[in-house]
C-alpha positions, 0 to 999 in steps of 0.5 A, a space after each residue: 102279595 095277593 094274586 088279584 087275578 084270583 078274585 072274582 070279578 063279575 061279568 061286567 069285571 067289577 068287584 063290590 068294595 066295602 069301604 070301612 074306616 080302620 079306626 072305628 071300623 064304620 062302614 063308610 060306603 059301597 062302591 065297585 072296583 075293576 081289576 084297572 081301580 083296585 090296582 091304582 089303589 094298591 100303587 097309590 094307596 088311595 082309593 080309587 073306584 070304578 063309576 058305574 053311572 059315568 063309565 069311568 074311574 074315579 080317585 076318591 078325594 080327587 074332587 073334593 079333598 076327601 081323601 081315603 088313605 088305605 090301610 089294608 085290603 081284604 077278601 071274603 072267603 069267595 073272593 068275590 068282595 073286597 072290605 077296604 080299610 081306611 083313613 079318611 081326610 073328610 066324609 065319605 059320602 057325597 053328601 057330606 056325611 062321614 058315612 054313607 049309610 045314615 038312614 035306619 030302614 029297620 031297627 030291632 028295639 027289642 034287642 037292645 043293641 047300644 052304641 055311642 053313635 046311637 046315644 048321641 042321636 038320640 039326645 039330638 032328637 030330644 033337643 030338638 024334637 022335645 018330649 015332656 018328662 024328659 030328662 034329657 030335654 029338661 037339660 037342653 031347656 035349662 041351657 049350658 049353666 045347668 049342663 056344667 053344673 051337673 057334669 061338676 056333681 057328677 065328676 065329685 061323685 065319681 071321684 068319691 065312688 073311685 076313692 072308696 074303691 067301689 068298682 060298681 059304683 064308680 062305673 055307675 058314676 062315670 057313665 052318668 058323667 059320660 052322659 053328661 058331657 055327650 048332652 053338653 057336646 050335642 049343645 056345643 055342637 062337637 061330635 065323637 068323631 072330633 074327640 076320637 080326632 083330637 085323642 089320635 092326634 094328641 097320643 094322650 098316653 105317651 104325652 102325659 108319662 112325659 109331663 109326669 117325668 118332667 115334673 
């Protein structure tokens, strides 16, 4: 077990915590910890934090329910942060949304950095801030039918392209297929945290080698 006395707490004897979720790895929140909230966190397993404002501790979840199961706890090289990794029983933000850290106050286009997260904000802005010539808009004005049609044209393609063995082509067709269905879950209102839930629950894998054995 760690010494917690060999951290560095500042001169107020706090320590910033960086609160990731041990799923995903998102960043959730930045909060503070003193020597009493991370050693209630270790013996709870809970996060709990030191209020900066209010003077005082605070269990996350005490409140609202939300919860923040720790996984493991690590220190940087200075040992004068801590990165908290964790399962979360809602969102972890005040606000109510799974991350604290939602509003982009710089972005480098040029890069070209993807992410599933990004993608899926995009296809919301083009519902509901409409741009003519877009694709993705001109799937949202058809409406459901169109979306189903096309996710059914692209689940043929897909299947043609893996029967004939072609890596490429099939990797093209099932990011078409990705895309379509992301365009269907922004309409239906279903995001990736609720899918990445019911593939955790489910344990997909294991499940579908028993239905196998039991055919």
């Amino acid at each position: 077990m760690f010494d917690i006395n060999k951290l560095k707490f500042d001169e107020r004897g706090l320590i910033p915590a960086i609160v990731i979720d041990a799923e995903t790895d998102k960043v959730l929140t930045l909060a503070y910890m003193n020597k009493e909230s991370l050693e209630i966190s270790i013996k709870k397993n809970l996060t709990c934090f030191w209020s900066r404002s209010r003077q005082e501790l605070w269990l996350k979840g005490e409140t609202s329910g939300n919860y923040q199961h720790i996984v493991k706890i690590v220190t940087d090289c200075d040992r004068d942060t801590l990165a908290v990794y964790v399962k979360k029983d809602g969102p972890a933000c005040h606000k109510g949304t799974d991350s604290c850290f939602n509003e982009a106050v710089y972005e480098n286009d040029q890069l070209g950095v993807f992410s599933y997260d990004g993608l899926m904000k995009m296809i919301e802005m083009r519902k509901t801030n409409k741009k003519e010539g877009s694709y993705t808009t001109y799937l949202f004005e058809k409406g459901v039918d169109k979306m189903l049609k096309k996710i059914g044209e692209e689940s043929t393609e897909v299947i043609i392209a893996a029967k004939s063995d072609d890596k490429k082509e099939t990797v093209y067709e099932i990011a078409d297929l990705a895309y379509h269905v992301m365009v269907l879950m922004i309409e239906k209102g279903i995001s990736l945290e609720d899918i990445h839930d019911e593939l955790a629950a489910r344990h997909v894998i294991d499940h579908k080698v028993k239905q196998e054995k039991m055919t």
